[in-house]
LUMLO-846992 format. One record per residue (C-alpha): x, y, z. Coordinates in steps of 0.5 Angstrom, whole numbers, padded with zeros to 4 digits, always signed. Each point is the difference from the previous one (the first is absolute). Layout:
N
XYZ
...
***
This chain:
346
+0030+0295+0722
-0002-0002+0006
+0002-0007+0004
-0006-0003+0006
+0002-0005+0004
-0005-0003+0003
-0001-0003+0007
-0004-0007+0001
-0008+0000+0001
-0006-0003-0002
-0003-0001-0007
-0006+0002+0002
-0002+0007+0002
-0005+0006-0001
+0003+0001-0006
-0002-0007-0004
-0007+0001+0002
-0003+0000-0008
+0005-0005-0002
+0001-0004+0006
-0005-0006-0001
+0004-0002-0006
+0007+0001+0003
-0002-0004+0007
+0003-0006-0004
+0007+0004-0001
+0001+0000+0009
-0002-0004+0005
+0000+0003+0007
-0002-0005+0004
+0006-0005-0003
+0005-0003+0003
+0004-0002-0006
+0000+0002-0006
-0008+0000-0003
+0000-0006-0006
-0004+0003-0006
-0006-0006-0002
+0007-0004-0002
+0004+0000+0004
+0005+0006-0002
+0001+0005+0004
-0004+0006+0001
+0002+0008+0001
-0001+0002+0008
+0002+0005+0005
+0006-0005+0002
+0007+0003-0002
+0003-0003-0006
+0004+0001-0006
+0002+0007-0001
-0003+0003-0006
+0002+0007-0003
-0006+0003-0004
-0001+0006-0004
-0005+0003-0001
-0002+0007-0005
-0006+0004-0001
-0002+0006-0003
+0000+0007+0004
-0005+0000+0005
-0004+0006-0002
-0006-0003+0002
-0003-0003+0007
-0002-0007-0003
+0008+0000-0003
+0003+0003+0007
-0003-0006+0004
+0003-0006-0005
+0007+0004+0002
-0003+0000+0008
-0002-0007+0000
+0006-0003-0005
+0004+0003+0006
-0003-0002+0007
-0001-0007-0003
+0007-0001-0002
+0002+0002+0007
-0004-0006+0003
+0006-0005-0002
+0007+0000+0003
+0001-0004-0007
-0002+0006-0004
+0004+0005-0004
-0004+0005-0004
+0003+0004-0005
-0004+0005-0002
+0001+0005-0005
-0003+0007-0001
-0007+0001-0003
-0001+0002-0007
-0005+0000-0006
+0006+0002-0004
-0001-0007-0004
+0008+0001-0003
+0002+0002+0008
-0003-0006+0003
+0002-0005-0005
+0007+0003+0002
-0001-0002+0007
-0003-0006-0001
+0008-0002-0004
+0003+0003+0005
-0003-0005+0006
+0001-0005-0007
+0006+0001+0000
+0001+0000+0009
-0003-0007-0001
-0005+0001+0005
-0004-0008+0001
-0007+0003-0002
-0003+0005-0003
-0007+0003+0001
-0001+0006-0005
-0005+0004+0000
-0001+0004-0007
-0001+0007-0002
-0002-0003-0007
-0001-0009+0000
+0001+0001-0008
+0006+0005+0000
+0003-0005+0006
+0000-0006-0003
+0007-0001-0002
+0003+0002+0006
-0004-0006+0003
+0002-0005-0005
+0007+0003+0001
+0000-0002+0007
-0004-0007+0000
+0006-0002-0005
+0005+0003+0004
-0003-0006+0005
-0004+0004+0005
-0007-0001+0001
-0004+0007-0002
-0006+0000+0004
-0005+0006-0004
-0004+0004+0005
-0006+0002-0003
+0001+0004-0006
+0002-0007-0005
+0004-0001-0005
-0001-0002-0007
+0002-0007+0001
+0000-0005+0006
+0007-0001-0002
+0002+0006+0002
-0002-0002+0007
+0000-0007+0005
-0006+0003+0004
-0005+0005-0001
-0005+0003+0005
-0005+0006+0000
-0005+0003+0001
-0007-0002-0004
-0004+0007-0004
-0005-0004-0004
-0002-0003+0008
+0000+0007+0002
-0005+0002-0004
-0004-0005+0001
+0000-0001+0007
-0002+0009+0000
-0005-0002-0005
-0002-0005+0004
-0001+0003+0007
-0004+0006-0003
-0004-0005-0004
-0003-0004+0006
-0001+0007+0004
-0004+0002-0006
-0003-0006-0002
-0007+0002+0002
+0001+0008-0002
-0004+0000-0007
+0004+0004-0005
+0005+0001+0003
+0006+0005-0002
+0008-0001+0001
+0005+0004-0001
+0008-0002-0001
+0006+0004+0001
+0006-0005-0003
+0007+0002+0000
+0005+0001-0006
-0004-0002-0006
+0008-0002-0005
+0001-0006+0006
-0003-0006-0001
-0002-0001+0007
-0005+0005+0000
-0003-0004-0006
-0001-0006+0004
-0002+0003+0006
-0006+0003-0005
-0001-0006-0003
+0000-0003+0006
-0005+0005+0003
-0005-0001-0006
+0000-0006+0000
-0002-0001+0007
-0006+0005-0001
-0002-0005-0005
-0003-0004+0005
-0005+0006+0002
-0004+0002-0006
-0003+0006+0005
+0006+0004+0000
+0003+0004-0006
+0007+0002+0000
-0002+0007-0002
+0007+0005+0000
+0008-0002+0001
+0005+0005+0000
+0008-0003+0000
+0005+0004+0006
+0007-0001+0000
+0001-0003+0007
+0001+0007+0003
-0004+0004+0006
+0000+0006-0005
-0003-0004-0006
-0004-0004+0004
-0002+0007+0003
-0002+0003-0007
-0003-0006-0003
-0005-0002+0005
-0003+0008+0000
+0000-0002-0007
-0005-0006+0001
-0004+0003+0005
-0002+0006-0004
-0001-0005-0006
-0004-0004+0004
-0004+0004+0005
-0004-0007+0002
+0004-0007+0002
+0000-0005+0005
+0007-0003+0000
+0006+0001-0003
+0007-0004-0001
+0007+0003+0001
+0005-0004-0002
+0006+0003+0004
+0000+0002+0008
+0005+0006-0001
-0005+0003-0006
-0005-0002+0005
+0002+0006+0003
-0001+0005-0004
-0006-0003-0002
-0003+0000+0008
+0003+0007+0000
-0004+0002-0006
-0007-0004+0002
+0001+0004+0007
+0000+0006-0004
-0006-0001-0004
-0004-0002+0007
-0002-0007-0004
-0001-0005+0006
-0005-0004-0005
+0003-0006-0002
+0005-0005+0002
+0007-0001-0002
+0005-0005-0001
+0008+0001-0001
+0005-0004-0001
+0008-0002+0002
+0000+0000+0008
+0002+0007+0001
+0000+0001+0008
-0005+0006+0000
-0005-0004-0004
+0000-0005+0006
-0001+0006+0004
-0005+0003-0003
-0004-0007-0001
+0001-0001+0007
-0003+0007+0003
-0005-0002-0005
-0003+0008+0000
+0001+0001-0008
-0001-0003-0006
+0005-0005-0001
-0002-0006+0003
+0006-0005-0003
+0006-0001-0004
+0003-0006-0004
+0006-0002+0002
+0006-0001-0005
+0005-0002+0005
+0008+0003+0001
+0001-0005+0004
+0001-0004-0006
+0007+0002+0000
+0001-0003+0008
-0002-0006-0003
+0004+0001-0006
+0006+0000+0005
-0003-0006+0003
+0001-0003-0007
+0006+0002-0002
+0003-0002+0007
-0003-0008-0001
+0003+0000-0007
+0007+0002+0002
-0001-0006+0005
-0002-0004-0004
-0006-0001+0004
-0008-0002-0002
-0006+0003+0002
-0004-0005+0005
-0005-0004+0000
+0000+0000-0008
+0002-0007-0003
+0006+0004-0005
+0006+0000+0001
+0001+0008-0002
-0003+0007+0002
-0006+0001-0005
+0002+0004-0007
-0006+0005+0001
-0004+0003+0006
-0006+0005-0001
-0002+0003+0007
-0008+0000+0002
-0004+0007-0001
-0002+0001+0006
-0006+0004+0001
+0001+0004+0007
-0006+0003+0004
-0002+0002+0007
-0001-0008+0002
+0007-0001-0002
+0004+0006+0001
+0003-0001+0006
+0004-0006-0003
+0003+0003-0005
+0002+0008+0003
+0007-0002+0001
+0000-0002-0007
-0001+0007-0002
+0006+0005-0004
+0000+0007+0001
***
């Protein structure tokens, strides 16, 4: 267990890029005061307030997109001077992380924001300690019930899928029969069922184009590797293709350099650093990525400080932090790359 204390700092960053355009109304930089929400009660800002000791769990960083949520956790909890961050060794041992969780209960830390290895698995700890009194802010991965948490945000993989598809069909629009490959990630999670779902449907909307091949990786450079040499000799002739994670991406590109391809376009997904590289130097096949933000848990902190301070967010007329915040896909390309390149994990 690892105890952060944060120095003061403004609410918003590089890091809160993705979530930013909702969470503006959690900070004020210009305000003297304390910015009112829509009614009057007081909203979050940069401004010293309430000291608020949040604890924060999550599975083991064993994959760049997890490692960043740690990074971005942390750097965001550094920003206030209010602001102690409890933060416990990574795990995706369900029973390890439940006990952490506990002993961060039991410590009576003032907000939660917990990150689940397994949301169902999880859900009884998160029930535990809204019952306790402390507010569970649930990052991403969601628990069985809305009682187990005050405030859910996470990203959106349904959204992913359909702005991929959505990309890809309006470069392919006036291509008559047009083919499209799909490289998804690890097909027992429900994540990568909506992101196909969503990918499908989009494709809807452009009756030229058949889906004609999809291989499920295990977000993994090796499987992603394996998977994509396994696709290119299926499919000798194709003209897009969507991969569902940045990391995989890798192996894939890998893969597509080996086998001399450089006939078709591809898109990614995540917001890995070598993807915006790659789609900025705009010299191989992949031309964009779609993002699913780590910055949520910045913003996760965010929330978890305005509910310890009992703050609103600004310009919304209620009284309360929202129950429930999706983050916008965004489809990143060379015309909006740069925006986003600090963004990017590792």
């Amino acid at each position: 267990m690892s105890r952060v204390t944060s120095r003061r700092g403004l609410l918003f960053g590089t890091a809160a890029v993705s979530a930013g355009a909702f969470l503006a109304g959690c900070t004020s930089n210009e305000s003297k005061d304390e910015t009112p929400a829509a009614n009057g009660q007081s909203a979050a800002d940069d401004k010293p307030g309430k000291h608020v000791t949040i604890g924060f769990a999550g599975p083991q960083a064993d994959h760049g997109w997890l490692n960043a949520i740690n990074d971005n956790a942390k750097k965001r909890a550094e920003k206030y001077s209010d602001v102690t961050l409890e933060i416990t060794e990574g795990s995706n041992d369900t029973a390890q992380q439940i006990g952490q969780i506990e002993t961060l209960i039991n410590k009576k830390v003032d907000v939660l924001v917990v990150l689940p290895a397994d949301g169902k698995a999880l859900t009884q700890v998160g029930l535990k300690a809204m019952r306790a009194g402390i507010p569970v802010v649930n990052l991403d991965r969601i628990f069985n019930t809305p009682q187990a948490y005050r405030c859910w945000i996470g990203g959106d993989n349904y959204g992913m899928g359909l702005n991929a598809g959505h990309y890809i069909g309006e470069k392919l629009k006036d291509k008559p029969d047009a083919r499209v490959i799909e490289l998804a990630g690890l097909d027992n999670l429900e994540l990568t069922k909506q992101r196909t779902q969503g990918f499908d449907d989009a494709l809807k909307n452009y009756p030229n184009i058949k889906k004609v091949a999809r291989q499920a990786a295990e977000f993994t450079v090796e499987s992603g590797q394996a998977k994509m040499a396994q696709l290119l000799q299926a499919q000798p002739k194709f003209d897009a293709l969507w991969n569902h994670d940045d990391d995989q991406g890798v192996g894939a590109l890998r893969a597509i350099e080996q086998a001399g391809r450089d006939d078709f376009l591809m898109v990614g997904g995540a917001g890995a650093l070598s993807a915006f590289q790659a789609i900025k130097q705009d010299n191989g096949v992949l031309k964009a990525t779609v993002l699913y933000p780590p910055t949520m848990a910045a913003s996760a902190i965010d929330l978890a400080r305005a509910l310890g301070q009992g703050k609103g967010v600004g310009g919304l007329a209620e009284y309360e932090i929202p129950a429930s915040l999706t983050l916008y896909s965004a489809v990143v390309d060379k015309t909006n790359v740069d925006q986003y390149m600090s963004t990017g994990f590792r």
